[in-house]
N, C-alpha and C positions, 0 to 999 in steps of 0.2 A: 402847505401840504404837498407832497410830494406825492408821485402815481407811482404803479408796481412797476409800470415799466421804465419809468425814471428811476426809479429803483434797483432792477436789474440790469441797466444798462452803464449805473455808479457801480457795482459790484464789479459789472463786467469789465470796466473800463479800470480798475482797481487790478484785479485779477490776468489782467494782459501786463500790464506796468510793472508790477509790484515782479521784484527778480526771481527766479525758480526756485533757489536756494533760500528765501528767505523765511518760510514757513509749511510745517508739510501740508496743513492744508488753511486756505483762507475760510476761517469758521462763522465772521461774521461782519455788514459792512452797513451801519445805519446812520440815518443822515436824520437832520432837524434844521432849521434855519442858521442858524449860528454854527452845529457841528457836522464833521464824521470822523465816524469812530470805525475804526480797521484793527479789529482781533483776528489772530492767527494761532494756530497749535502749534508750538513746539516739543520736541522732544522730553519725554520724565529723565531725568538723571536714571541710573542706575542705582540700586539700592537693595541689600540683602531683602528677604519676601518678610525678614524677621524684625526688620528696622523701626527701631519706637518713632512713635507718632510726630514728636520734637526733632526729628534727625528729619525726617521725610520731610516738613516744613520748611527746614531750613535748608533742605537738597534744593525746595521747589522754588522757592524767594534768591537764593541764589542763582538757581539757573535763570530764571528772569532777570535778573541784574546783567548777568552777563550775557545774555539776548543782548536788552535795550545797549550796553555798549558796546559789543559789538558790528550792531548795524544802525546804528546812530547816524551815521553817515549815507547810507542807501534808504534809510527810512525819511530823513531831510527833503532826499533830491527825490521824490516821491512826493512828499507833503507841499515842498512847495510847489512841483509840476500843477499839483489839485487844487490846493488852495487859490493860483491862479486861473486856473480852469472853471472850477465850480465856484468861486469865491464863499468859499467857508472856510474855518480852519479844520486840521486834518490831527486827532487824537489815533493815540495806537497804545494796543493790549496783546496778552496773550494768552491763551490757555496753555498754561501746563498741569500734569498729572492730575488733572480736577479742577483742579484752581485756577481762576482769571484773575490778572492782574492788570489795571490799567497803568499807561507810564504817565500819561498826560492827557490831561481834558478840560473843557472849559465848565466854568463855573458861571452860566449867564443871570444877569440879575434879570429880576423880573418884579415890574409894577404890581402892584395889586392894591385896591380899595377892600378895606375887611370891616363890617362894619363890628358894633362891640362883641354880638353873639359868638364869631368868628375869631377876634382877636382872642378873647378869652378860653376856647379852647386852646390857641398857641400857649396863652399864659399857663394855661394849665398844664401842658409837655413841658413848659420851663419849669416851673416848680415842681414835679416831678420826677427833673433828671433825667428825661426822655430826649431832651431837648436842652442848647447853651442858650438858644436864643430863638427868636420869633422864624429867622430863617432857615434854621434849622428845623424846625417844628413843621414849616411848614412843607420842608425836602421829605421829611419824616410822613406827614400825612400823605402829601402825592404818592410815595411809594409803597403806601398801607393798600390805597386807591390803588394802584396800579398791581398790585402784587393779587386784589381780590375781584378786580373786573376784567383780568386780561381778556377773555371772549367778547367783555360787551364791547370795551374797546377798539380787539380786531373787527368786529361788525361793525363800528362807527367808521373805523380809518376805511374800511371798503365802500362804504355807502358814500362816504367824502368824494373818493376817487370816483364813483357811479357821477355822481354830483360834478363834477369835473369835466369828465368826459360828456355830459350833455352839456355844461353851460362852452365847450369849445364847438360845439356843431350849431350855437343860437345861431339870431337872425344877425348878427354883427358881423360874423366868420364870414367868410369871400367865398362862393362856392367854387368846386372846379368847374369853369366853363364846360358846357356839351357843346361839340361838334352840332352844327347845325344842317337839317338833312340835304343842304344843296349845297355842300363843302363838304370836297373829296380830301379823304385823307390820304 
């Protein structure tokens, strides 16, 4: 678990790096054990105000392509500056004209004991076509979850960090020494 302000000092540290030119603004920079993920706004293409809906898409998917190659190379020598700093690996996205786009992200597996009650929901996203397979099913329910508890969760992730910041001040932490009152400083 990561604190707000290991948080905002990975954005910060992102946000000084990352070149002037390479997005107008840094929209968003989240971390997990395995990733970070660095979205940026770029510019909408231009586009008559009359433009059908299949023209605008295709303006916008374009212009992300030629985002990601054109700074392919300053987005590299950035990822792996991080990657060795923070040792994660370093994903990157974009917003344009509404729509985010990731270019690259990790896909981590992840253990888990299910027992039948739980498998058999999966089974039932597979055989419904919700789902190809159990792992899917189950990226599907996490983000059912997560799309319908966002509040409880922000009050979880904060209480973690509450939780955090006491268990660094126990009794194992080293205090700062006090000056002792017959030592002049």
């Amino acid at each position: 678990m990561i604190t707000a302000e290991q948080r905002d000092k990975l954005r910060g540290w992102f946000a000084g790096r990352l070149p002037d030119d390479l997005f107008e603004e840094l929209t968003e920079v989240t971390v997990d054990r395995e990733e970070i993920t660095v979205i940026g706004r770029i510019p909408a293409p231009r586009l008559a105000e009359d433009a059908p809906a299949a023209e605008r898409e295709a303006a916008l998917e374009s212009r992300a392509q030629e985002f990601r190659e054109r700074t392919r190379e300053d987005r590299m020598a950035v990822a792996r500056e991080a990657e060795h700093r923070f040792r994660r690996k370093v994903s990157w996205g974009v917003e344009c004209g509404g729509r985010r786009t990731l270019f690259t992200h990790v896909a981590a597996p992840v253990m888990t004991r299910l027992r039948q009650p739980e498998r058999q929901v999966l089974d039932t996203l597979i055989a419904g076509g919700v789902a190809r397979s159990r792992s899917d099913a189950l990226a599907w329910c996490v983000r059912l979850v997560q799309r319908h508890t966002d509040d409880w969760l922000t009050e979880l992730r904060d209480s973690l960090e509450h939780v955090q910041r006491v268990r660094s001040r126990g009794p194992d932490t080293e205090p700062d020494p006090a000056p002792r009152p017959d030592e002049e400083e």
